[in-house]
N, C-alpha and C positions, 0 to 999 in steps of 0.2 A: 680517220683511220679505218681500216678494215679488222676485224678482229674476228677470231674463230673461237668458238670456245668448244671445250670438249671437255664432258661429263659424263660419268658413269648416269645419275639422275636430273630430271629436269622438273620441274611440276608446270603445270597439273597430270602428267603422261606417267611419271613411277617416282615415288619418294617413299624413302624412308625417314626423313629429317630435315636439317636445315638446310644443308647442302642442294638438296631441290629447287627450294626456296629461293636462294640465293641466284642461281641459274635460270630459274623461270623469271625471276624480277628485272636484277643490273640489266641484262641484254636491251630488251625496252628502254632504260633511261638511257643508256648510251646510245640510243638511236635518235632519243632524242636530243642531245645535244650534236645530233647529226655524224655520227660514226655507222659504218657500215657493219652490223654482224652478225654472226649464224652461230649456231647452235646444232655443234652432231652428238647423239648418242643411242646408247641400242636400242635395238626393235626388241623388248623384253617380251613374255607372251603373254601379260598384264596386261598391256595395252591393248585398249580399245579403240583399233583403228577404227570402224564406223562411227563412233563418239567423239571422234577429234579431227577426224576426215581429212585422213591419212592418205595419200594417193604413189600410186608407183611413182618412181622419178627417176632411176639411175641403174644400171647393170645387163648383166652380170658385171661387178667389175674387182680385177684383181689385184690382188692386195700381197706383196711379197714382204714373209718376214723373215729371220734370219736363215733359215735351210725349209722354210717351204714356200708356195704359193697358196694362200686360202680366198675363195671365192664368196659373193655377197652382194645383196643387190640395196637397193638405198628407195625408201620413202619419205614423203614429205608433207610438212604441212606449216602452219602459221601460230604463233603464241602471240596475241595479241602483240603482232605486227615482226615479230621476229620469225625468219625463217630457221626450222627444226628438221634437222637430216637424221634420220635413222636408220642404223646400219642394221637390215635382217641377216643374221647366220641363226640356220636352226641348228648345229654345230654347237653354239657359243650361247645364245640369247632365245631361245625355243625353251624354259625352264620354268618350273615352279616358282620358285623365289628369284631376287633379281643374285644375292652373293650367297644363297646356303639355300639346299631342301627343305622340304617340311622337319627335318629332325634337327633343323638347325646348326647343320654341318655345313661348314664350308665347301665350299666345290675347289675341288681339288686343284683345277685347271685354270681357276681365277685370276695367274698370273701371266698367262695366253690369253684368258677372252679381252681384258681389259690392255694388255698389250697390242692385240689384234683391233680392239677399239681406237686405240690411239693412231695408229698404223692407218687404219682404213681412213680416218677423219682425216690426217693429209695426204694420202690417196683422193682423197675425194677434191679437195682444193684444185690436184693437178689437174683432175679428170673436167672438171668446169670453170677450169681461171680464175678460180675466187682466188688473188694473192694478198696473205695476210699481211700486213705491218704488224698484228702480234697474234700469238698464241696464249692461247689464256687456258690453264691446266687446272683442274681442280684436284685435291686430293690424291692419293696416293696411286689410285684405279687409271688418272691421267699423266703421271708425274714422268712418267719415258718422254713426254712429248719436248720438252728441254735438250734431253739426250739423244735424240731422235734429230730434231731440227740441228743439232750441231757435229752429232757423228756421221748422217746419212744424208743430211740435205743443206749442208753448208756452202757448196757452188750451184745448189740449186736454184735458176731462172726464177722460180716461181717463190722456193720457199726459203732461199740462202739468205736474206736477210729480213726475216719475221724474229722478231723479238720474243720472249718469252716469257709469261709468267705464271707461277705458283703459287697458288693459293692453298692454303691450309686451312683445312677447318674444321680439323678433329686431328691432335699429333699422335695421338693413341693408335691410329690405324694408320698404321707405315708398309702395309704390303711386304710383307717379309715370307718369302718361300725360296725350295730348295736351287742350288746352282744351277742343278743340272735343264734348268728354264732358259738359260744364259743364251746358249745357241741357237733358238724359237727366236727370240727376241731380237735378237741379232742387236745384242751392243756391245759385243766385243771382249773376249776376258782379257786384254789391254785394261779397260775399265772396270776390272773385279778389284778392286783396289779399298785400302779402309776409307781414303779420302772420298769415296763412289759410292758404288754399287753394294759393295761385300763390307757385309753386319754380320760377324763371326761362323763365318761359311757359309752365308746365306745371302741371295739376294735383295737388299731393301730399294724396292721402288721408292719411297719416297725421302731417303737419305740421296739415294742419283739424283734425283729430279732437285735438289735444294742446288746440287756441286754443280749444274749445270743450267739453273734458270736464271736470267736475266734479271730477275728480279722476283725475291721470293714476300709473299703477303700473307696475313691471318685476320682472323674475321674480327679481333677488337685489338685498341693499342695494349689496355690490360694482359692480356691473352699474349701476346707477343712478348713480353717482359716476361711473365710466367715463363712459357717454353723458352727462353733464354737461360732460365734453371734447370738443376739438376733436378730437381722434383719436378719442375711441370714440362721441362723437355723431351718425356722418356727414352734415354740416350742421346738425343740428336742436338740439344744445347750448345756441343761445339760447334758443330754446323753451324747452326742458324749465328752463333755471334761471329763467327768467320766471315757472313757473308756483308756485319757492318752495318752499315746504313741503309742495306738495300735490301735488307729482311725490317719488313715495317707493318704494323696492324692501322687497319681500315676498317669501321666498325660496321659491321651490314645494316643495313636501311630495311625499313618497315614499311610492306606494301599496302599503301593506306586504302586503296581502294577495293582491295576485299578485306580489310580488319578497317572497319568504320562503323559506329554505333551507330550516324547518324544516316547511313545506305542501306549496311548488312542486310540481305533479304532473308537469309537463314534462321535470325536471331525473331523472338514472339513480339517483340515493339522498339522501334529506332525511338533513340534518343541524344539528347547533346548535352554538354556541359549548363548550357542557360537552362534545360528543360530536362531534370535526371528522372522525370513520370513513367519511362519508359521502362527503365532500368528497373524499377520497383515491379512491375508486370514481368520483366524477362526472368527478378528473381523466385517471385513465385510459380511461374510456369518452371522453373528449372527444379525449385523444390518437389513439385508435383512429377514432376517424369522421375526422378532419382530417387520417388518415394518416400522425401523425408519432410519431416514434419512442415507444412507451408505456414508461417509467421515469419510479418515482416522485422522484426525487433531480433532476429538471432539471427547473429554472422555464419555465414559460408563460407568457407574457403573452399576453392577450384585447386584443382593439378589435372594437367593433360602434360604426357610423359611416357616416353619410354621407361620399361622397370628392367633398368639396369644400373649395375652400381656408381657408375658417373652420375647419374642424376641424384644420389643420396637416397633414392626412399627405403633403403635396407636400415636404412638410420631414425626415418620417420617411421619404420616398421617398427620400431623399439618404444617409441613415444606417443605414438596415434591414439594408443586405448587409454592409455592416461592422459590425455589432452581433452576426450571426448568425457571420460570420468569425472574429470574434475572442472572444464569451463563448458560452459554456454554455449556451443558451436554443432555447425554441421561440416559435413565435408561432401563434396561432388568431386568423386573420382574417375579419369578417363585412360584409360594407357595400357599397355601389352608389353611384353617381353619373357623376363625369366621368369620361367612355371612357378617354382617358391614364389615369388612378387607376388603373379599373376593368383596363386593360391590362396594367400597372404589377404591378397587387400578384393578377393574376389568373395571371400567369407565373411567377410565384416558386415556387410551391411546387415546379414540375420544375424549376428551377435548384437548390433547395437542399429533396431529398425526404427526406421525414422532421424538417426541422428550421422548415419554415414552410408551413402548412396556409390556405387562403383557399377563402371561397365568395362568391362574386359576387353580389348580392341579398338579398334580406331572407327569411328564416326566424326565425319567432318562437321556435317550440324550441331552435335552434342558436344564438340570445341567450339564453337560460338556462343550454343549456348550458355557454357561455363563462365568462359570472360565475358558476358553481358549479367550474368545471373547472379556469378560470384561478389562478394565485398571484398575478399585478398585472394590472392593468387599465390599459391607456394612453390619453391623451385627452390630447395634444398639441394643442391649438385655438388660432388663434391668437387668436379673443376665444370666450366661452360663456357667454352668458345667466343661465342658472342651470348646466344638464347636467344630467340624472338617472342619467346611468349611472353615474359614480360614485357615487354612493347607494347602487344596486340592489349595488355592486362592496363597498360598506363590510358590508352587510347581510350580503352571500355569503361574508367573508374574503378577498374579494380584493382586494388592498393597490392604491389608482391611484396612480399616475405620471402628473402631471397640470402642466401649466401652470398658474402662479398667477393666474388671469382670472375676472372674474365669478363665479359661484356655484362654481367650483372651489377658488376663495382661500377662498370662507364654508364648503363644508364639509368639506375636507381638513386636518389639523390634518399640520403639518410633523413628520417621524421626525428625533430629537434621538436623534443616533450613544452620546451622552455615558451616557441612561440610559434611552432603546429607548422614550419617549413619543412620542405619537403615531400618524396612521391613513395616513400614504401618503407620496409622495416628490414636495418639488412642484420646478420650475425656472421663471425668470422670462421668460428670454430669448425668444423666439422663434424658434430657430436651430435646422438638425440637430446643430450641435455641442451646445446645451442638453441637448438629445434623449439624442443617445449619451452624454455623461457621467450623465444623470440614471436612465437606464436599467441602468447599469454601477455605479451606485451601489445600487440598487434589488437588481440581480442580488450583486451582493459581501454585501448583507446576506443575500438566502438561503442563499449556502453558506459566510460568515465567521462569520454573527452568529444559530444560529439561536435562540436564547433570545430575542433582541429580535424575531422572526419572527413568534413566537408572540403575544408582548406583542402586540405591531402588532395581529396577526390579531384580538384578544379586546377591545380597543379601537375597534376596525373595527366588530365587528361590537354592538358596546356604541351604538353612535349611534344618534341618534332625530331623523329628520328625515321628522316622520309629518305627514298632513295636519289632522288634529285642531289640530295649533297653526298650520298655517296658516290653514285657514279662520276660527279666531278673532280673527287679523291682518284679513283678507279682511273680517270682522264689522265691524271697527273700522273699516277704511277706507270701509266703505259707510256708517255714521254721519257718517261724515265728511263724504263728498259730498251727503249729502243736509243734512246745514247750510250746506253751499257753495250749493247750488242754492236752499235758502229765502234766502239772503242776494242772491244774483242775483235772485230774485225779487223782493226788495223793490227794490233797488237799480232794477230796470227797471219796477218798476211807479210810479216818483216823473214 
């Protein structure tokens, strides 16, 4: 099959999350099971075109969307074997941040650049004869491309029968702005409808993008059940159960060869499940850089996180100085976001030196180093998609402490005290009291129970949540949709 994918973010080129992730990895495994695919997304001003050797490739070339024509030229390059188009407008994607300024405001126009993103990436298809058998939409920023492929390019030669799909992997962010965007976009107020577009006067890109994709996906099966409720759906629950069978979760795969204890070149000593010597060096060098106390007899627990309130730590903000008060423990903390967090868990370490280490922002090193360094890994969210750091935490030996939500329920296997199975410690609650019991329980088995410690650690890192089997999933669902869309086809051509 030919497949295009189209994402706001790609890694290693701009990420804010998993979403990245996800986009920088599948594409690869579906090549290799021998499917054709590309990858467009914007030329953000982040990127490092000399560092990724980025080359002109395409333009000026234009792009009509619903009452204008916008202009834009396209570069290129390779991700470890996939070809990556990116769309330059200094217009649209010449900016500070890739979706808000330094104050953390949304850009206003967001619902044009990212429409004008989707626009241009089948533009581009026409423009070089890549014709898709599917479209592969991510998130809200892509989700026109459904409504797009069936309102504007339905007898389309090239793109009138590419199938579609949607993937979801955050419902929280549903792209919701004002109507008067309708006409830019050109999808017709025909389509401003509740069953569409229009979410109480407003535009939702990614309520369209569900009514119209071929087949809509989310990043775990947990997660997919969730957003089929009222609570974890935010609105959009009737949707997704509307669409059946063919709203289904796919749990994302773990890119093993940059999260490998036994490769990592970042981490201070590779090590493996027969041989954890390593592990014991990576955790005292990680003691030593986060300046807390280096002995190897007292647990660490790691978090690398966004600090906003989907990931809970306004909850571990409640609980943290009592945890450190009363057990044995350090903590190494990595993450950015809300100022309160970022205040919050930026002042701790001089309240309590030596026993709680934080660095404020993102260092890609100092996330290795964690999950090689750490003994638990904590991810307290109060929902989570799929997560990947728990993965990278099972892979490294290091045991999560995890809220049972989304893809944290599919791949943490609960520690059973009775006979020491299992890869991590989950709690359901939501609460800092979940928190501090689930952590103190976590901590009593390091220094009560360390024979089940060990177990844990060699079952941890025993898991295979590689993308090899997801992208075979990913294979199947694009069969899928592309029977969905011959059957649309007939159905609209009587």
């Amino acid at each position: 099959m030919n497949v295009l994918f189209i994402a706001a973010e790609c890694a290693p080129f701009a990420k804010t999350g998993g979403l990245a992730d996800v986009v920088g990895a599948l594409p690869r495994y579906l090549r290799a099971l021998g499917h054709d695919v590309i990858v467009v997304m914007p030329l953000y001003r982040s990127i490092d075109a000399a560092r990724h050797n980025l080359r002109w490739f395409h333009g000026p070339m234009g792009v009509w969307m619903g009452n204008a024509e916008e202009w834009c030229a396209v570069h290129t390059t390779t991700n470890r074997g996939t070809p990556v188009f990116f769309i330059e407008s200094q217009k649209y994607f010449d900016r500070w941040g890739l979706y808000h300024d330094e104050h953390f405001n949304d850009y206003a126009d967001n619902p044009r650049r990212f429409g004008f993103l989707t626009r241009a990436a089948l533009q581009l298809c026409k423009d070089i004869g890549f014709k898709p058998d599917v479209v592969h939409a991510h998130d809200w920023h892509t989700a026109l491309a459904p409504a797009y492929l069936k309102i504007w390019h339905w007898n389309d030669p090239l793109l009138g029968s590419a199938a579609s799909v949607l993937t979801i992997h955050n419902i929280a962010y549903q792209g919701k702005y004002p109507a008067h965007h309708l006409d830019y976009l050109g999808l017709q107020w025909a389509n401003f409808t509740p069953d569409k577009f229009e979410d109480h006067g407003a535009i939702n890109f990614l309520k369209g993008g569900i009514a119209y994709a071929d087949l809509v996906t989310t990043v775990s099966p947990t997660y997919a059940r969730e957003t089929r409720t009222p609570e974890g759906g935010y609105g959009l629950a009737p949707y997704l159960n509307a669409k059946g069978e063919d709203y289904i979760g796919i749990l994302n795969g773990c890119d093993y060869e940059v999260w490998n204890p036994e490769t990592d070149p970042l981490i201070p000593a590779r090590y493996s499940a027969d041989d954890l010597g390593g592990k014991t060096i990576c955790k005292r060098a990680l003691q030593a850089r986060m300046n807390l106390e280096v002995a190897d007899d007292i647990p660490v627990i790691g978090i690398v996180s966004r600090f906003v309130e989907q990931k809970g730590l306004h909850l571990l903000a409640q609980c943290i100085e009592g945890i450190v008060q009363n057990m044995r423990v350090q903590f190494a903390i990595l993450g950015s976001g809300e100022p309160g967090l970022e205040h919050f868990f930026g002042t701790l370490p001089a309240r309590y030196p030596g026993r709680i280490g934080s660095y404020i922002g993102y260092n890609e090193e100092l996330a290795h180093w964690i999950e090689a360094g750490a003994d638990f890994f904590l991810m307290p969210s109060i929902y989570e998609p799929c997560g990947l750091n728990q993965m990278y935490s099972l892979r490294y030996g290091t045991l999560p402490i995890v809220r049972a939500t989304g893809g944290l329920e599919d791949t943490v296997m609960q520690y059973d005290e009775r006979t020491g199975e299992g890869t991590g410690f989950k709690f359901y609650e939501p609460s800092a009291h979940a928190i501090y019991y689930t952590v103190g329980w976590a901590v009593s088995t390091y220094y009560d129970r360390p024979h089940h410690m060990q177990r844990l650690i060699r079952s941890a890192m025993a898991q295979d949540f590689s993308w090899e089997r997801s992208a075979r999933a990913y294979e199947a669902a694009y069969a899928r949709a592309i029977e969905n869309k011959r059957r649309w086809d007939r159905q609209h051509a009587l």
